[in-house]
N, C-alpha and C positions, 0 to 999 in steps of 0.2 A: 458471439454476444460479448458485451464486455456492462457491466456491470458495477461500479463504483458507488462504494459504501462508506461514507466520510460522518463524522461528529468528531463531539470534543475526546479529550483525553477522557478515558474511563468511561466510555458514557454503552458501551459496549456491542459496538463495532465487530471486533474480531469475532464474539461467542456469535451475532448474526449470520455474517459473513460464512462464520463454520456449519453453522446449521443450514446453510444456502444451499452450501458446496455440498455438503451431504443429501441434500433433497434432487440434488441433479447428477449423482455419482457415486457408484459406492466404492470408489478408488484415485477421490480427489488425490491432484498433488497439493501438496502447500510451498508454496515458493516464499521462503522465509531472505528477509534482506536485511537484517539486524546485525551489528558488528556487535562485540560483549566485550562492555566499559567496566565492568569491573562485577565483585561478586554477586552483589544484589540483581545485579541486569541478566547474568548468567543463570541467578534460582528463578527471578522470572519467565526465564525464555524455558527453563525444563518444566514449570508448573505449567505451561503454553504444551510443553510437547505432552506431557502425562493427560493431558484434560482431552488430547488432539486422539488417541487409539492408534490402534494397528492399520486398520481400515487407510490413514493418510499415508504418501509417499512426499518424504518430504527431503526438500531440497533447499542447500542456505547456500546462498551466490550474495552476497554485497554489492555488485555494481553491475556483472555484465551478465543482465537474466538472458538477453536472447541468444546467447550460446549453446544454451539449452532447449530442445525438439521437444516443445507440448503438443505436436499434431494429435487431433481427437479427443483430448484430457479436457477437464474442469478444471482447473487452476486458481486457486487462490494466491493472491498476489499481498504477503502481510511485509512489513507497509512502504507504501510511498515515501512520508515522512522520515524514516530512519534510511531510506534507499537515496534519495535526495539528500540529507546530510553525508552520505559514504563522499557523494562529488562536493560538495560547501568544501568542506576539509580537504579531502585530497588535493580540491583544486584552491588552496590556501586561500577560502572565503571568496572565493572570484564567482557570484552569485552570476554573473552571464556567463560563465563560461559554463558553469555546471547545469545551466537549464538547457544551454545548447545542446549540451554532451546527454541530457539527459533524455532530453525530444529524438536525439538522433537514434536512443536504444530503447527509447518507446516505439518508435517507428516502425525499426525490428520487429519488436516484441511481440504487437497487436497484430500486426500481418500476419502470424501464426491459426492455424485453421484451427481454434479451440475455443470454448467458453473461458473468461477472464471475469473472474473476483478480485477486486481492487478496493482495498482499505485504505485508507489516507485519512488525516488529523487535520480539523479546520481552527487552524492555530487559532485564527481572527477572533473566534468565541471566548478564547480564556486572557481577555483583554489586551491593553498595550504594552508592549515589553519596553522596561528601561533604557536598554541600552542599545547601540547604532545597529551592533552586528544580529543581537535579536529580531531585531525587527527588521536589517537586511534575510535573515533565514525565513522569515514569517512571510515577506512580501516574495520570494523564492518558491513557499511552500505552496501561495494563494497561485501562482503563475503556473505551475504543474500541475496542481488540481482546476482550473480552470479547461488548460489543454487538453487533460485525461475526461473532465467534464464535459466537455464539447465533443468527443469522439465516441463517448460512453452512449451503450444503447438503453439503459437502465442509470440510476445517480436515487440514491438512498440517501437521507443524514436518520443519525443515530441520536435521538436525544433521550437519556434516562432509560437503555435500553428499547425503548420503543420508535419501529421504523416509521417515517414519512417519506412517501417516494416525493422525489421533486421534478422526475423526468423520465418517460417510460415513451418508448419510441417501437416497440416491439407488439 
């Protein structure tokens, strides 16, 4: 099953997503894809682990998740959006190369024999961004969740913490 759970920034996504993963497993992993830009982003990411328990087994990879054997696991996948910026950057803003790169290790990824909880940010809601390379990451971010969208057996959006499914195939 693969499962993708997308809104806006803060609209609260991930607390769903955790309550999911715990409804279908009492030993989810959390596959965390966040790099830590600096102090703030690092007490965020620990108020994420202290709220997450003992119960998660969690694992942080930045780009290459299917090196890692989920066979059997629930998986939480937090998020897309910071996992897709690790290649924007690495791959010096080269927005096709990094959706290539990023389809080829989705590809991977899902062919794993597990349940898949998938977070992602639907940039497009929090309006039009200024500048070229914003809105090259924004139209980057729409083209991944589209992909993951289409593959996905379930697609949640999250607004004001309250879920709307938009697609249930199961």
């Amino acid at each position: 099953m693969i499962h993708l759970i997308t809104g806006g920034q803060r609209s609260g996504k991930s607390l769903f997503a955790e309550d999911l993963a715990l409804s279908l497993s009492n030993q989810p992993v959390y596959l965390a894809t966040s790099r830590i830009w600096d102090e703030a982003h690092r007490e965020r990411i620990e108020i994420h682990k202290k709220r997450r328990g003992n119960q998660w087994t969690t694992i942080e990879e930045e780009k290459f998740l299917s090196r890692h054997d989920f066979s059997g696991k629930v998986v939480l996948l937090d998020c897309i959006t910071l996992w897709i910026n690790n290649f924007f950057f690495d791959n010096e803003e080269d927005d096709k190369k990094s959706l290539q790169e990023a389809i080829q290790e989705l590809e991977k990824l899902l062919n794993q024999n597990c349940d898949w909880i998938i977070v992602t940010n639907e940039l497009g809601l929090g309006g039009h961004p200024e500048n070229k390379l914003a809105m090259r990451f924004n139209d980057l971010q729409g083209s991944i969740n589209q992909y993951i969208a289409k593959k996905a057996d379930r697609v949640t959006l999250i607004i004001s913490g309250l879920p709307l499914e938009i697609k249930n195939t199961l």
